[in-house]
N, C-alpha and C positions, 0 to 999 in steps of 0.2 A: 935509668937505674933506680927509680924512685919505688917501683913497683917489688923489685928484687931487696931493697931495703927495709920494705914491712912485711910482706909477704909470709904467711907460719901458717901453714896447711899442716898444723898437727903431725897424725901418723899416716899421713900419704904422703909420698914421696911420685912427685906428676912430672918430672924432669920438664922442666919447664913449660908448661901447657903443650907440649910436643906435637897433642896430636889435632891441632888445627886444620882444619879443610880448607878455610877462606885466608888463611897466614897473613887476616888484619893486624900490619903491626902495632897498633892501640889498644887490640883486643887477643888475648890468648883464653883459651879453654884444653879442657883432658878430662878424662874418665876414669873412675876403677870401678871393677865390678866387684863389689865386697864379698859377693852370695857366692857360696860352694858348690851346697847342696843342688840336687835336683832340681827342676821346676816342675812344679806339682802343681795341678789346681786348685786353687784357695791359696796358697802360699807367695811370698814375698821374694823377691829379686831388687835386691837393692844395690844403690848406685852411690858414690862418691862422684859429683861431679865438680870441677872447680874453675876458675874464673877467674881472671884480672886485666884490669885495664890501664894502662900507660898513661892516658890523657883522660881526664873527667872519671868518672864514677862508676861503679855499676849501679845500671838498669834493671833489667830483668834474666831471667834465668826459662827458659823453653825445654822440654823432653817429649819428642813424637814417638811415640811405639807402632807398629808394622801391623798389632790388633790391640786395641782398645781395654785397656785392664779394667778388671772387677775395682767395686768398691773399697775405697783404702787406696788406691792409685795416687800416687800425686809427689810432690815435694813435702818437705818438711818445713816447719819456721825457724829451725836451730841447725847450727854451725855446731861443730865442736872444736875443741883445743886442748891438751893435754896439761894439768895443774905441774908445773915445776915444786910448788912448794904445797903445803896445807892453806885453802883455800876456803871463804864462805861466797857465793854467790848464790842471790836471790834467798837467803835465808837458810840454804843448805851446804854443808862444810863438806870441802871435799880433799882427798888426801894429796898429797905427792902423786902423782905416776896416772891419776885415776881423769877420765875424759868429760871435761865442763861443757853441758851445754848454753848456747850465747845468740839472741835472735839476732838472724839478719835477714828473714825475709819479713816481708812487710804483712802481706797474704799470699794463698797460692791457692787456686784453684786449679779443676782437671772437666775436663768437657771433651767426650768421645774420648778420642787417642792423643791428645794434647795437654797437658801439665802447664801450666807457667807462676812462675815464683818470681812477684815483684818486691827488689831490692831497698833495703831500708839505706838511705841516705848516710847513715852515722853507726858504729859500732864500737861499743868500749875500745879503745888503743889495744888494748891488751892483745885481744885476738891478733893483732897483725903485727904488734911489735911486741914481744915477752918479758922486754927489758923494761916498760910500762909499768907499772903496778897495777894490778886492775882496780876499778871503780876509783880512777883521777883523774881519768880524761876520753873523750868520745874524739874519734876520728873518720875521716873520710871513708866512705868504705870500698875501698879500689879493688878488694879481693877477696873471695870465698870460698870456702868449699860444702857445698850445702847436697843432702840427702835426698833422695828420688827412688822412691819406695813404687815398685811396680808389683799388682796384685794381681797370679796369673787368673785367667779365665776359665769356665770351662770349656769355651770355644776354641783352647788356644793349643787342646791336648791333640799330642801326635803330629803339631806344626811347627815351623823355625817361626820367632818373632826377633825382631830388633829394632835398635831405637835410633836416632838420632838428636844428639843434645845442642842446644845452640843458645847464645846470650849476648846481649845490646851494652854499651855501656851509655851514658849519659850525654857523648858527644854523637851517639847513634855508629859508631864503631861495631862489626858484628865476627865472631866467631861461631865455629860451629864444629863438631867431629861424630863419628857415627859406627855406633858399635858393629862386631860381629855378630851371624845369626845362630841364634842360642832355640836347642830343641828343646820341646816342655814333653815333661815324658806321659807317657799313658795312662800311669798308677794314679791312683786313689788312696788317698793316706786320712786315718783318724786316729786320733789321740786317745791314749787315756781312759780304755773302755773298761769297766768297775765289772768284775764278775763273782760269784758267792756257790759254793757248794749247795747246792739243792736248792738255790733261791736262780738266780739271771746267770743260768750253769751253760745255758745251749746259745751255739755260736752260728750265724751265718757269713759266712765270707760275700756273699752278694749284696748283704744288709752292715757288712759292718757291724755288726751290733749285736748283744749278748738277750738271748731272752728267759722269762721263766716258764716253768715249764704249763701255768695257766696260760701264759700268753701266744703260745705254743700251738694248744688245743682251741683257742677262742678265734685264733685270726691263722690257723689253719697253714700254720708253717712247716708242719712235719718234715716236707721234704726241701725243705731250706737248710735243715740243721746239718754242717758239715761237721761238729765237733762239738764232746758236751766235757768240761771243764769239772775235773771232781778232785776232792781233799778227802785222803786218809793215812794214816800213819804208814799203814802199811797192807798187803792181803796178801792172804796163804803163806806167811812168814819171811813177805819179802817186802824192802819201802816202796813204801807206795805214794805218798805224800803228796804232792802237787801235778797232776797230770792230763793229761786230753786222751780222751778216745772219741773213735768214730762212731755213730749208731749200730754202724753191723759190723762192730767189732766183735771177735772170739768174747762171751761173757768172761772169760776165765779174766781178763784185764780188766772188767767193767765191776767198779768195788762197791757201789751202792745197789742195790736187789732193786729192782722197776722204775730204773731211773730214767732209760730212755724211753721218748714217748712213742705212744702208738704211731704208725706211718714212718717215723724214721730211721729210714734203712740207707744212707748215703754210706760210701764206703772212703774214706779219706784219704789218699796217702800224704804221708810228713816225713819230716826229718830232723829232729831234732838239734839244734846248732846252741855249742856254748860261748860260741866267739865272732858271734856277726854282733855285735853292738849298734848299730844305725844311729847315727849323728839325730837323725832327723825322728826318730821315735823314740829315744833317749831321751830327746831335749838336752844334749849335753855332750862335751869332747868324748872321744876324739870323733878328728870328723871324715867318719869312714861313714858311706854310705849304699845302702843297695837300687841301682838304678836300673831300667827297664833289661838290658844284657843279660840281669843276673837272674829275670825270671824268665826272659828267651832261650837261654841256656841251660835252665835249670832243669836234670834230669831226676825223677824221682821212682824209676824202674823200679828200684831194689826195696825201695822204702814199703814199712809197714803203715798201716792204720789206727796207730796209735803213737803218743809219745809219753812215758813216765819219768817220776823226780824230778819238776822245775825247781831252778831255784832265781834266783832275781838276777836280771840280765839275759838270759838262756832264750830261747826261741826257738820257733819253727818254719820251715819250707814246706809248705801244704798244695795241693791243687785239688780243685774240686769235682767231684763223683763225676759232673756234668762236662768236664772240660771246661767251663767257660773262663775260669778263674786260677791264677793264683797268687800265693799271697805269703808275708812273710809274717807273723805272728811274735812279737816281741814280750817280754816279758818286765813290767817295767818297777810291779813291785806286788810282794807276797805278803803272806803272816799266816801263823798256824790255828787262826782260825778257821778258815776256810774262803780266803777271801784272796784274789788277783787281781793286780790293774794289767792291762795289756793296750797295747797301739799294732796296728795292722797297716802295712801296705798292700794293695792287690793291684794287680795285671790282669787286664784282657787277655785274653787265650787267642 
């Protein structure tokens, strides 16, 4: 009972290390898998894993992955715990309700597909017992629940990966439990990309990336350009304001006079969308997300070659001239200057 006496796993709730494979009665372990979102390449899959041990201490903390994560892989040094009351630890005050960080691993390193976080000996009481005050007393540290941040690959797109987590305690006690396999999808997602009326207005969906229109002509991108990004109030007495069109779109949509460059003739179809918000290109609730289905699904028959009136939030369903791509075009913030941030996902075709 002693373990069940200090035991405060924060805001996971692990019904008792349940999900043990070797059901060492000295040693319990469980998982939660925090991440929502997609698994994307370059991006994070993160783990709550946690731990306790009946007799002697914890030891070390182990996480094997099925492929070897990118850099940034590994454990964390800090536990967390939720402040009941207004708190300062380490010099920083933190509210009621809001999540303390608190070390308890000693180091952690990661080598190939192997992570190991070795356990520090002693941990403020607090963490395990709340009824503590914190910074009165350091105790044993019989129990954790510490962070396992896995950083997907590019090796890893289009395959199932999974892990296997396992941890010693100090009498050499072992548990271990081992997730389900989790698909990493196809897409390619960047953040955040700054574009400007007549300045970094032409877009490639193959490059990601927004260019000007010298840049265009110097490195001979003409027929890269799936879509050229223009601001004006309005043309022919209708708004016009924030908009995409394609290179061989009808001029009659195209409101700057020689804006498109020579050679660009891609033809784009879109769709313009008020209400797809993407958790993951938002950077922010809710977390609604568009995953591989939704551009294997995605029919863009009816759609034109243009889309006008952005406003912040708003996006697009594109695919490109070439077939090869498509992509979903988020809108992440404006001004009537003439300026856009946007974040793109794209799919292989």
């Amino acid at each position: 009972m002693k373990l069940l006496k200090y035991i405060m796993l924060s805001a996971i709730a692990f019904s008792c290390f349940a999900c043990s494979d070797d059901d060492d009665s000295a040693m319990k372990n469980d998982y939660l898998k925090k991440t929502v979102a997609p698994a994307i390449a370059g991006e994070k899959i993160e783990f709550a894993y946690a731990m306790g041990a009946t007799n002697g201490q914890l030891g070390k903390a182990e996480a094997r992955a099925s492929i070897a994560g990118a850099d940034g892989t590994g454990f964390e040094l800090y536990s967390w715990f939720t402040a009941r009351n207004k708190m300062e630890v380490n010099g920083v005050t933190y509210q009621a309700g809001e999540d303390v960080p608190l070390q308890t691993v000693k180091d952690a390193t990661t080598s190939g597909a192997i992570s190991t976080a070795n356990m520090m000996e002693k941990a403020d009481e607090h963490y395990m017992n709340p009824t503590i005050p914190f910074g009165t007393s350091q105790a044993t540290l019989i129990a954790a629940t510490v962070r396992y941040n896995y950083v997907v690959p590019e090796e890893a797109k289009g395959k199932n990966i999974s892990f296997t987590f396992s941890s010693t305690s100090s009498t050499g006690a072992k548990a271990s439990c081992s997730t389900q396999s989790y698909t990493v999808s196809k897409m390619d997602m960047k953040r955040l990309i700054e574009m400007q009326n007549g300045g970094a207005c032409y877009f490639s969906i193959a490059d990601m990336k927004a260019y000007t229109k010298e840049e265009v002509a110097s490195q001979n991108l003409a027929d890269k350009i799936d879509f050229i990004y223009l601001y004006q109030e309005s043309l022919n007495g209708f708004e016009y304001k924030h908009s995409f069109v394609s290179p061989a779109t009808d001029p009659k949509y195209i409101a700057i006079s020689g804006i498109v460059p020579s050679g660009a003739t891609n033809r784009t179809p879109m769709e313009k969308r008020a209400n797809v918000r993407d958790a993951q290109l938002k950077g922010d609730v809710p977390n609604v997300y568009i995953d591989d289905v939704d551009f294997q699904t995605l029919n863009l028959g009816a759609a034109v070659d243009y889309a006008l009136t952005f406003s912040k939030d708003d996006g697009a369903f594109m695919k490109t001239a070439d077939g090869k791509y498509a992509a979903y075009v988020y809108v992440n913030s404006i001004d009537n200057s003439g300026k856009m941030t946007v974040s793109i996902k794209r799919y292989p075709l």
